[in-house]
C-alpha positions as CSV (number, residue, x, y, z in Angstrom):
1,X,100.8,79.9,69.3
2,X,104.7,80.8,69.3
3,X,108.0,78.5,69.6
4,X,108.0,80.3,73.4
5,X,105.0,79.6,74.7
6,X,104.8,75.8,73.7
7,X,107.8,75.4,75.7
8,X,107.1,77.9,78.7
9,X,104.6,76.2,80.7
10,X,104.4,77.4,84.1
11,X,103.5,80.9,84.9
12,X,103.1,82.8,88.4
13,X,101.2,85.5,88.4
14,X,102.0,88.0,92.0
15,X,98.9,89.7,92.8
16,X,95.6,89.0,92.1
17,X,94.2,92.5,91.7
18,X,92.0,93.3,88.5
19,X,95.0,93.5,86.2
20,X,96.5,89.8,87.8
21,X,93.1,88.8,87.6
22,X,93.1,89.7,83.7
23,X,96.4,88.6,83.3
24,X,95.8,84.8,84.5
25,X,93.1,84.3,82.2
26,X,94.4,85.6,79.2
27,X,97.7,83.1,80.1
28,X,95.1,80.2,80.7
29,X,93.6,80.9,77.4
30,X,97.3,81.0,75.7
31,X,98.0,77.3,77.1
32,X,99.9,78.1,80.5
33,X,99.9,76.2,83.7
34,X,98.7,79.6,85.9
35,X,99.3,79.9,89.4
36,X,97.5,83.5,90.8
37,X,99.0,84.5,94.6
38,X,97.7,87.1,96.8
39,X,98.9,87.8,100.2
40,X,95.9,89.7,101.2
41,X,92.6,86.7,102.1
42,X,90.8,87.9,99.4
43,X,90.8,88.4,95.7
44,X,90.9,91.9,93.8
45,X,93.8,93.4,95.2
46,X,92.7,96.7,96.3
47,X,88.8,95.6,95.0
48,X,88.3,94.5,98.2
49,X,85.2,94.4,100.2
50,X,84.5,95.6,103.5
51,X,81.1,94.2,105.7
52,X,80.2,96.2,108.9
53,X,77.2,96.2,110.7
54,X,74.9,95.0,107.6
55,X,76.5,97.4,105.4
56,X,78.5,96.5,102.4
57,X,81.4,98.9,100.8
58,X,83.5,98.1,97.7
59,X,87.0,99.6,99.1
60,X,88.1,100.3,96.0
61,X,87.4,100.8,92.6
62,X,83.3,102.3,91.7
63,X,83.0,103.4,88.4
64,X,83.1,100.6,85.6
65,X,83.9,102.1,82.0
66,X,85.3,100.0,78.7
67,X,82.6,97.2,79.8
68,X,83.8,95.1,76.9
69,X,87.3,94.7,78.4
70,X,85.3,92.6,81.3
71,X,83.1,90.8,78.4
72,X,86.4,89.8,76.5
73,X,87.8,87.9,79.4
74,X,84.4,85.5,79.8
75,X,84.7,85.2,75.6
76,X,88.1,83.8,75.6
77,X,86.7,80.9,77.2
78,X,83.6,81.1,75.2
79,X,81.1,82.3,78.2
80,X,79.0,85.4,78.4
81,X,79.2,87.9,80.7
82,X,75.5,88.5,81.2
83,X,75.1,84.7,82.3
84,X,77.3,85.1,85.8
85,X,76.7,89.8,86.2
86,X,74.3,92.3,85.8
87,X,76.4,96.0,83.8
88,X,73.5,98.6,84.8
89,X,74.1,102.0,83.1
90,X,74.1,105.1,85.4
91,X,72.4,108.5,84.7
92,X,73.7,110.7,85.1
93,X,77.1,109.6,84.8
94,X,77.9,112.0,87.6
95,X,76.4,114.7,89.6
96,X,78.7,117.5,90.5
97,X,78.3,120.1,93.6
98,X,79.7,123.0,93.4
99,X,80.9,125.5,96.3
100,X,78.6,128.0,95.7
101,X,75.7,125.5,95.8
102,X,75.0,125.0,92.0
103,X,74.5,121.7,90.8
104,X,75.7,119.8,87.3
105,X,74.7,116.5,85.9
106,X,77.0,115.0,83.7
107,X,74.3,113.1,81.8
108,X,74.3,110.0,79.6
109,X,72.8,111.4,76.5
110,X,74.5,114.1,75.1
111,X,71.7,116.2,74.5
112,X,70.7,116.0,78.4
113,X,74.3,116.9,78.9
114,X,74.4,120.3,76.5
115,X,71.0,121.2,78.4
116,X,72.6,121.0,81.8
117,X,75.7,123.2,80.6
118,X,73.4,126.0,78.5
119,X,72.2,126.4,82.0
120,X,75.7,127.6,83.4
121,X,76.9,129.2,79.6
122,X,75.2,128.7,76.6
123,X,78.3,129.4,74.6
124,X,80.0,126.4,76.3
125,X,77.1,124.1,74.9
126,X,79.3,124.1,71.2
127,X,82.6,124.1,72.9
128,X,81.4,120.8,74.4
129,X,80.6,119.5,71.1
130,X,84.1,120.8,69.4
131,X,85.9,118.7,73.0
132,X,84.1,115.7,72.4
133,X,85.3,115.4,68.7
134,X,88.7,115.7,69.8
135,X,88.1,113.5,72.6
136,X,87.2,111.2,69.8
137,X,90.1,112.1,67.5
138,X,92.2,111.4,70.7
139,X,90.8,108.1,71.7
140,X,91.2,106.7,68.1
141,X,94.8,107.3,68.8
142,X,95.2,106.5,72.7
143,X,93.1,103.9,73.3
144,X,92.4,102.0,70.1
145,X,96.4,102.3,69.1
146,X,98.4,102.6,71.9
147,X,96.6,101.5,75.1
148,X,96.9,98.1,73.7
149,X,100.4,98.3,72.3
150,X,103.9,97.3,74.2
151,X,106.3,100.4,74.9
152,X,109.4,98.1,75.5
153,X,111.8,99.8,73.1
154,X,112.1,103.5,72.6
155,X,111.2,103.3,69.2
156,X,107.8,102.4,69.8
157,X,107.4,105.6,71.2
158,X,109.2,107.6,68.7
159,X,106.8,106.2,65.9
160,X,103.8,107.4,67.6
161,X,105.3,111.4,68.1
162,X,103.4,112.3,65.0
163,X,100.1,111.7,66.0
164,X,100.5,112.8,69.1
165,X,101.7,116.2,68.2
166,X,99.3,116.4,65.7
167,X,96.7,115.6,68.8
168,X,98.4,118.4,70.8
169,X,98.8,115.5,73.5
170,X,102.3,117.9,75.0
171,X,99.3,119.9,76.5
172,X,97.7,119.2,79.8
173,X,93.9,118.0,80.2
174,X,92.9,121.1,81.4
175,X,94.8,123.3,78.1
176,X,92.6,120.9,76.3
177,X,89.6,121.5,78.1
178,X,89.8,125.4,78.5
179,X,90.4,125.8,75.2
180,X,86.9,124.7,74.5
181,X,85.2,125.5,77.6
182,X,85.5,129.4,79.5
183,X,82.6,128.6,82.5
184,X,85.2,128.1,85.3
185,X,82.8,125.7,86.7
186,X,82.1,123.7,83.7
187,X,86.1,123.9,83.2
188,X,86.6,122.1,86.5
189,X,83.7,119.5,85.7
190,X,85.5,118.0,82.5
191,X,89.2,118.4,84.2
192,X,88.4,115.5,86.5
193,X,88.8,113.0,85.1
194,X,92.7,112.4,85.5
195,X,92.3,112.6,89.0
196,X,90.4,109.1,88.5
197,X,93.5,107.7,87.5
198,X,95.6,109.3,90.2
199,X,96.7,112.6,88.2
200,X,96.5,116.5,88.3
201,X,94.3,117.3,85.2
202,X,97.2,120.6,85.5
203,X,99.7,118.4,84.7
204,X,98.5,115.0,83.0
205,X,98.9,114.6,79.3
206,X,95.7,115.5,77.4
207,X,96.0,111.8,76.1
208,X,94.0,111.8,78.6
209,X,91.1,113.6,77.4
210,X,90.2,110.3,75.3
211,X,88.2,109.0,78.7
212,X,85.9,111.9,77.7
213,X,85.0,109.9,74.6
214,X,85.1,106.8,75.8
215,X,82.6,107.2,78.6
216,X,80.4,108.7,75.9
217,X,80.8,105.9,73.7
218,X,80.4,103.0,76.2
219,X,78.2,104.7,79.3
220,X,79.3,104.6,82.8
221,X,78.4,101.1,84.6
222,X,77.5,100.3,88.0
223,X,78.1,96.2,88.7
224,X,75.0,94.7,90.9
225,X,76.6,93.3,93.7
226,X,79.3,96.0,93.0
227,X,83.0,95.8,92.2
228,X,83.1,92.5,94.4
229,X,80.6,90.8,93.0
230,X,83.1,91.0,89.6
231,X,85.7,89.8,91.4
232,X,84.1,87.0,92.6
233,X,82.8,86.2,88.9
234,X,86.1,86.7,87.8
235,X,87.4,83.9,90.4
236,X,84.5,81.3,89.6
237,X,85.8,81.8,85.8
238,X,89.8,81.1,86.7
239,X,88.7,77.9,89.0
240,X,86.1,76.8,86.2
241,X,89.6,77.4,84.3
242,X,91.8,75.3,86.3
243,X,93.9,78.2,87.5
244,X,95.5,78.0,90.6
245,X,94.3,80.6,93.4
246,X,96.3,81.0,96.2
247,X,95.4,83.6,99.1
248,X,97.1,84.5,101.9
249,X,100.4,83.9,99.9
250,X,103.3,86.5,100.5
251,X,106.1,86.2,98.3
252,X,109.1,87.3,99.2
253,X,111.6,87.4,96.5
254,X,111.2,86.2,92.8
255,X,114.7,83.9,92.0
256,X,117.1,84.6,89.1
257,X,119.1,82.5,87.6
258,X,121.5,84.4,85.5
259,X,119.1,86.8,83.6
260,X,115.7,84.6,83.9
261,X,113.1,84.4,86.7
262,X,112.6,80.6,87.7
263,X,110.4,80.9,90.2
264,X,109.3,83.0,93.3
265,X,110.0,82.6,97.3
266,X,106.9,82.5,100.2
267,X,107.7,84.4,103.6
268,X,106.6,81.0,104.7
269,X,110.3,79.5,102.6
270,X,108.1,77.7,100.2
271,X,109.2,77.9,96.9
272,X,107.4,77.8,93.3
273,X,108.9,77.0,89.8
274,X,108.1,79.4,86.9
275,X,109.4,79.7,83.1
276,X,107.7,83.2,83.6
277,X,106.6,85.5,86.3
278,X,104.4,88.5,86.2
279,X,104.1,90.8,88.9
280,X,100.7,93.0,89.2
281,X,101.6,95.5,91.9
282,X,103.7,98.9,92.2
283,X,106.9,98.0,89.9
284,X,109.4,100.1,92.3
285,X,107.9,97.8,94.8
286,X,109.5,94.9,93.0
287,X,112.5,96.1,92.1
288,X,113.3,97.4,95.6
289,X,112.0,94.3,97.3
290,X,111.3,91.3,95.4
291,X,114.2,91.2,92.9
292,X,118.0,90.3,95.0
293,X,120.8,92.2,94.1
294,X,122.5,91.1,91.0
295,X,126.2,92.3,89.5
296,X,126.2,94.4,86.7
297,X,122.0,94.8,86.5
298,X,120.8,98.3,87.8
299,X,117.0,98.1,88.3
300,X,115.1,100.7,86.8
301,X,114.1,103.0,90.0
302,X,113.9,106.2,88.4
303,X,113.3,109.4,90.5
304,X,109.2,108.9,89.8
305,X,106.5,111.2,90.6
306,X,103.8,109.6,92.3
307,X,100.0,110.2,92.4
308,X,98.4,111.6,95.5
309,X,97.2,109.5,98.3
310,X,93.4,108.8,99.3
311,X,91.8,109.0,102.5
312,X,88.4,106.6,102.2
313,X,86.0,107.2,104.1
314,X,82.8,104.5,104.6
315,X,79.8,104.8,107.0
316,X,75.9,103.9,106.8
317,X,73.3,106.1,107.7
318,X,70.1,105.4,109.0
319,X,68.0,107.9,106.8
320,X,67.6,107.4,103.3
321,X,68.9,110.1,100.6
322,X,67.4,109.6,97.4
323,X,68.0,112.9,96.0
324,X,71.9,112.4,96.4
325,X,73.2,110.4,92.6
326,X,75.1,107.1,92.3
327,X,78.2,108.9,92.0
328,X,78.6,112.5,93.2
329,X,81.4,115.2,93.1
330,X,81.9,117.8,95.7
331,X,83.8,120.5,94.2
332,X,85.4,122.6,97.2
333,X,85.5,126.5,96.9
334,X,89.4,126.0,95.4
335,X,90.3,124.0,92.1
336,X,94.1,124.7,90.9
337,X,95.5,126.0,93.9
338,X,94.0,122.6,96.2
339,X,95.3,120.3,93.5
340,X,99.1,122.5,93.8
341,X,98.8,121.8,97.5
342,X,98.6,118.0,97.4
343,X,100.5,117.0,94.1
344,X,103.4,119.7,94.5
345,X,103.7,120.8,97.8
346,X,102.1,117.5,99.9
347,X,100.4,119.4,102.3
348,X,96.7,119.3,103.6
349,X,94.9,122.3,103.1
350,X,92.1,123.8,104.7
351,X,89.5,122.6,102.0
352,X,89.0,119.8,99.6
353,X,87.3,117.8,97.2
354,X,85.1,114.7,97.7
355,X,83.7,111.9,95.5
356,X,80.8,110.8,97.0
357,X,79.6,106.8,96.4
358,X,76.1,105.7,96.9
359,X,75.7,102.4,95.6
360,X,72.1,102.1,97.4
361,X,71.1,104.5,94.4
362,X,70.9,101.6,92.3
363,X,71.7,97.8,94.5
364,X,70.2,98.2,97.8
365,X,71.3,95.3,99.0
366,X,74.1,97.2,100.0
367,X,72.8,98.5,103.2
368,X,69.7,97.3,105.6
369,X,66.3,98.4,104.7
370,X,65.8,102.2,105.4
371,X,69.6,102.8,105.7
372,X,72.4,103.7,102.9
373,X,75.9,102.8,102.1
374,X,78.2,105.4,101.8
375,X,82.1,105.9,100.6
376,X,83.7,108.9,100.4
377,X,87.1,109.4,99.0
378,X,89.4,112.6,99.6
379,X,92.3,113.2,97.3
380,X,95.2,113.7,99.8
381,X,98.6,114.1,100.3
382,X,101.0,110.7,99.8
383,X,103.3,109.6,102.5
384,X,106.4,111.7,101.4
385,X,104.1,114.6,103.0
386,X,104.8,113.3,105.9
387,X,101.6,114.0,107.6
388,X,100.6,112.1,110.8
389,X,97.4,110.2,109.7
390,X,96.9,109.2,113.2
391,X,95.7,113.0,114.3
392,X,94.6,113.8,111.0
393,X,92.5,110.6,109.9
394,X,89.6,111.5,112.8
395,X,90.2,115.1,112.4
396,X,89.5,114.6,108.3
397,X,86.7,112.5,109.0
398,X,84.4,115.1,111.3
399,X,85.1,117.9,108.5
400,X,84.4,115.9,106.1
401,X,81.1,114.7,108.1
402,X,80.1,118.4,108.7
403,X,81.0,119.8,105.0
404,X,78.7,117.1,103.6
405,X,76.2,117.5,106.8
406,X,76.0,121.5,105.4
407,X,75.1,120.4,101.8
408,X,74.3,117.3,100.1
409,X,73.4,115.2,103.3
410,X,71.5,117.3,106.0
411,X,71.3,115.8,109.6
412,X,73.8,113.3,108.5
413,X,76.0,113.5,112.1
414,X,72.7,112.1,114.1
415,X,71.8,109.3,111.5
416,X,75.5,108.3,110.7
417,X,76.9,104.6,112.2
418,X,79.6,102.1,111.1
419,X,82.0,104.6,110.4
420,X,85.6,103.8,109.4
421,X,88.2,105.1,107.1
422,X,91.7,104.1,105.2
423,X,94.4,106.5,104.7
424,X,97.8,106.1,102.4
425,X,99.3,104.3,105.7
426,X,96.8,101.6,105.0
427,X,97.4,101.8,101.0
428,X,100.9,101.0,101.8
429,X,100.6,98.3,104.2
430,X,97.9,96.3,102.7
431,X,98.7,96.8,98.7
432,X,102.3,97.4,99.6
433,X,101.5,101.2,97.1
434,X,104.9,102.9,97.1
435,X,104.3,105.8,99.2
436,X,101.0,105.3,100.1
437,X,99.6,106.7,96.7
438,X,96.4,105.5,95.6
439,X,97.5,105.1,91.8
440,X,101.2,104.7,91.4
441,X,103.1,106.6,89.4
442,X,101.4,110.5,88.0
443,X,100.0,110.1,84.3
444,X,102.0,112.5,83.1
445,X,103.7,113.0,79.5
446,X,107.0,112.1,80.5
447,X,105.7,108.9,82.5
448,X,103.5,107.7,79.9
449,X,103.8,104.9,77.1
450,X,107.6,104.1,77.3
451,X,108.5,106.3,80.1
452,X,106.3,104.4,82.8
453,X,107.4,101.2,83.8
454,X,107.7,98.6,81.2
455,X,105.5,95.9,81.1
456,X,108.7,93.3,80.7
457,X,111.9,93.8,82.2
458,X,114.9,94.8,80.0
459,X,117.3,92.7,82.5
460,X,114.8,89.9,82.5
461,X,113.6,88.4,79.5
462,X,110.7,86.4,81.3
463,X,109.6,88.9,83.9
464,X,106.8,91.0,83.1
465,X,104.5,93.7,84.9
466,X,100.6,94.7,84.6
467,X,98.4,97.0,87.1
468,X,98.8,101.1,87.4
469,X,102.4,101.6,87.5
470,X,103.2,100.2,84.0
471,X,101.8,101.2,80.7
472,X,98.8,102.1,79.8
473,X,98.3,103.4,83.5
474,X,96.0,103.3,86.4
475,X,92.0,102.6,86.3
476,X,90.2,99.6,85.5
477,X,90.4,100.2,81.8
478,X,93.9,100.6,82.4
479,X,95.3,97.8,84.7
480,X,93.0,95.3,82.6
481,X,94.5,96.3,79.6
482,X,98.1,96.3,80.7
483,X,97.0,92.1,80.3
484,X,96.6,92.3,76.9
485,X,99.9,94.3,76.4
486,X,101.3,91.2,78.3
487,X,99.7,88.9,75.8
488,X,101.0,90.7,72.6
489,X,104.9,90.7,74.2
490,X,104.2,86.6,74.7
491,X,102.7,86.1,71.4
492,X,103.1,88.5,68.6
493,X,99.7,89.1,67.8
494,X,98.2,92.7,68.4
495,X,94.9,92.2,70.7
496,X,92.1,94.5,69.7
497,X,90.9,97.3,71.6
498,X,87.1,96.4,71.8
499,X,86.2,99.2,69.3
C-alpha cells in the first residue's frame, strides 16, 4: 500500500452503476472509507430492473462475457462467486435472422460454429479459423495489455503503436472481418459485435475484434435471476464490506479547492468530505455539470462523437416461444447503409435491426407460468437527430411488433401485454447519457486508449472517472475494468487481466 493511500482515507464514489459498483470494492479492499451514491432508487445504474404485471425485465445490460472480472471482485474479499450466483453458459451464443429468412447460430463450440457457416460457404469455414487466430493475437494485446492499463499521459499510448500496427488495429472491425470472411451474411454476423459496445463495426477500431476471442475463450453467460440479481449480490458484498450505499442521492457539484476535489454537493445542500472522488457516469456530463468554473482550467470537452441511442422495448406474451434462442439477432434487409443512417446522418430509416432477449429461454422465473419475458432493443438515432420520440416511440413500437409478428414470433399482436418502452429521452433523463446515447462516446481509433476520456483528471490530481466514456470503453467487460485501471493509477501495481 502507497504513501497516498495511507493518508487518503475517504473516497466518494458518484454512481453506482456496474463500473462504481466495481470501483467501491476494489477501494474497500485498498483500505478506503467508501461512500457509493446513486440518485436513481436502485443500484446498477442503467442495470436496472423493471416488474410489470408478473413479468421481470433487466433494462439494461444481457449478455455477461469476461465472468472472471465478476469472480475477482467476491475474491478480493476472499468469497466465491458461486456461493451468492448461478453463471449458466448459453448455446448458442446467439442465433441470427436474417432478412431473407435464413437462420445462423453462433454456437459455443467451435466445431458446431464452422458446421453452421459451411452451410452458408464452405470456404468461409477456414476464414473463420484464420479470424479467430487474429482475434487471439489481438486480445493478447487489447485486453490482456492494455484494457487493464492507465492512458493518462500520451506516451502510454505512443509505446503501444507498434503492436498495434503490427495488429492492423488502424482498420475497422469489419476490414478485419471481410478480409477473412466473403458470405455477405456471415460478414454481417461477426461485424456485430461493436455495436454491443455502442459502435459502427464501419468505423470502430478492429481492437475490437479481440471480443471475438474472448467470447470463445470464456463462453457467453446468462446470470439466473439475471443482470439484477448481480447487482443485488454485488450490494450484499459492499454492505457485508462496510461500504456506504446511498440511493436516491443527487449530487450536484463536486467542490475544489485549488486543484483537489474535497468533497461533493447533494441537490438537497448536503455536503460530503472526500480526499478523492470518482465519478462513474458520462465524463462530459461532469465536466459540463458537476465541476464549477475555475480560472485558468479548461475542461476537457472535446468535439466527441457519440454512440447511437437505443429504443428498448419490453412486453410479455402469453404464448410460449421455445423455438426463439436466449439471445437473438434480427438482421434487417440493409447492413452498411442502416448503420450510415443512424451513426452519420441521425435519421430513422425505414428498416432496422433488433436484438431480441428471452431470458425465459433459460430462468423462467422471469415471466408467469405459460407466458414469456421479452426485450427488444433497436439501435437508433441519439438526440442530436432531433427526432420527436413522442410520435415515433408508439409508431417504432407497432413495426417493430409486426416485423417480429411476420418472422420469429407469429401471432405475437393477440398474445402480447405489459408493453412499454425507453427511448434516448429516457437514457438521458434517468442516467443523465450525454445525448441520449446508449454507450457514450463511439469506440473508434481516435477515441480509444488515450483519446477517450481519462480515467483521472489532468487538472485534478484526486478526481478520477470509470464506466463507458473513459478507457477501456463501454460493456460490462469494459466499465468493470475501467476499476481496475482506477486501482493501478492509486497504487502502482498493474492488476491482471484474468488470463
Amino acid at each position: 500500500m502507497t504513501h497516498d493511500i495511507q493518508e487518503a482515507k475517504k473516497a466518494v464514489i458518484i454512481g453506482a452503476g456496474f463500473a462504481g459498483i466495481a470501483t467501491a470494492l476494489r477501494l474497500r479492499k485498498l483500505g478506503y472509507q467508501v461512500t457509493l451514491l446513486e440518485r436513481l432508487q436502485q443500484l446498477g445504474g442503467r442495470a436496472q430492473v423493471f416488474e410489470r404485471g408478473g413479468y421481470r425485465h433487466d433494462a439494461g445490460p444481457t449478455v455477461i462475457t469476461a465472468p472472471f472480472l465478476f469472480d475477482e471482485l467476491f475474491e478480493l474479499f476472499d468469497e466465491k462467486l458461486e456461493d451468492h450466483l448461478e453463471f449458466v453458459p448459453l448455446d448458442p451464443f446467439y442465433r441470427f435472422h436474417f432478412a431473407d429468412g435464413s437462420q445462423f447460430d453462433y454456437r459455443a463450440s467451435i466445431e458446431d460454429t464452422l458446421a453452421e457457416i459451411r452451410r452458408f460457404n464452405p470456404d468461409d469455414a477456414e476464414g473463420y479459423l484464420q479470424l479467430l487466430e487474429k482475434s487471439k493475437r489481438v486480445y493478447d494485446i487489447g485486453f490482456k495489455q492494455l484494457v487493464h492499463r492507465p492512458f493518462t499521459r500520451v506516451w502510454d499510448m505512443v509505446k503501444q503503436i507498434p503492436a498495434l500496427l503490427m495488429l492492423k488495429c488502424y482498420r475497422s472491425v469489419s476490414q478485419m472481418v471481410n478480409s477473412h470472411l466473403k458470405h455477405p451474411l456471415i460478414r454481417q454476423a461477426f461485424s456485430i459485435h461493436p455495436l454491443l459496445v455502442g459502435g459502427n463495426p464501419f468505423k470502430t477500431t478492429a481492437i475490437y475484434t479481440l471480443i471475438h476471442y474472448l467470447e470463445r475463450r470464456w463462453g457467453v453467460f446468462f446470470c439466473m435471476g439475471g443482470t439484477g440479481k448481480l447487482v443485488e449480490e454485488l450490494g450484499a458484498l459492499m454492505q457485508r464490506q462496510g461500504i456506504n450505499i446511498r440511493v436516491g442521492a443527487d449530487v450536484d457539484e463536486i467542490i475544489l479547492n485549488n486543484k483537489c476535489a474535497t468533497g461533493v454537493r447533494l441537490q438537497c445542500g448536503e455536503t460530503i468530505d472526500a480526499d478523492l472522488v470518482v465519478f462513474g457516469g458520462d465524463p462530459e456530463t461532469c465536466y459540463k455539470h458537476l465541476l464549477p468554473k475555475k480560472k485558468g482550467i479548461v475542461w476537457p470537452v472535446l468535439k466527441k462523437q457519440y454512440s447511437m441511442g437505443l429504443y428498448v422495448l419490453y412486453f410479455g406474451t402469453r404464448k410460449l416461444y421455445p423455438d426463439v434462442a436466449h439471445h437473438s439477432i434480427w438482421m434487417g434487409p440493409r447492413f452498411k447503409e442502416l448503420l450510415s443512417e443512424i451513426f452519420d446522418h441521425k435519421t430513422m430509416s425505414d428498416d432496422f435491426s433488433l436484438y431480441v432477449h428471452r431470458p425465459t429461454a433459460t430462468d423462467t422465473s422471469f415471466a408467469p407460468d405459460g407466458c414469456e419475458s421479452f426485450y427488444v432493443l433497436c439501435p437508433v438515432p441519439n438526440l442530436l437527430g432531433g427526432v420527436n420520440w413522442d410520435t415515433e416511440g408508439p409508431v417504432l413500437r407497432d413495426r417493430i411488433i409486426t416485423a417480429l409478428e411476420d418472422t420469429i414470433l407469429p401471432e405475437l399482436s393477440s398474445v402480447i401485454e405489459e408493453v412499454f418502452w425507453m427511448t434516448p429521452e429516457d437514457f438521458a433523463k434517468d442516467y443523465r447519457s450525454m445525448h441520449g446515447a446508449g454507450f457514450s462516446i463511439e469506440p473508434r481509433l481516435t477515441q480509444s486508449a488515450w483519446f477517450r476520456f481519462h480515467n483521472r483528471d489532468s487538472h485534478i490530481n484526486n478526481l478520477y472517472f470509470v464506466g463507458a466514456g473513459t478507457h477501456p470503453g463501454a460493456g460490462l467487460p469494459g466499465v468493470v475494468s475501467s476499476a481496475k485501471v482506477v486501482e493501478e493509477l492509486l497504487t502502482g501495481v498493474e492488476v491482471g487481466s484474468g488470463g
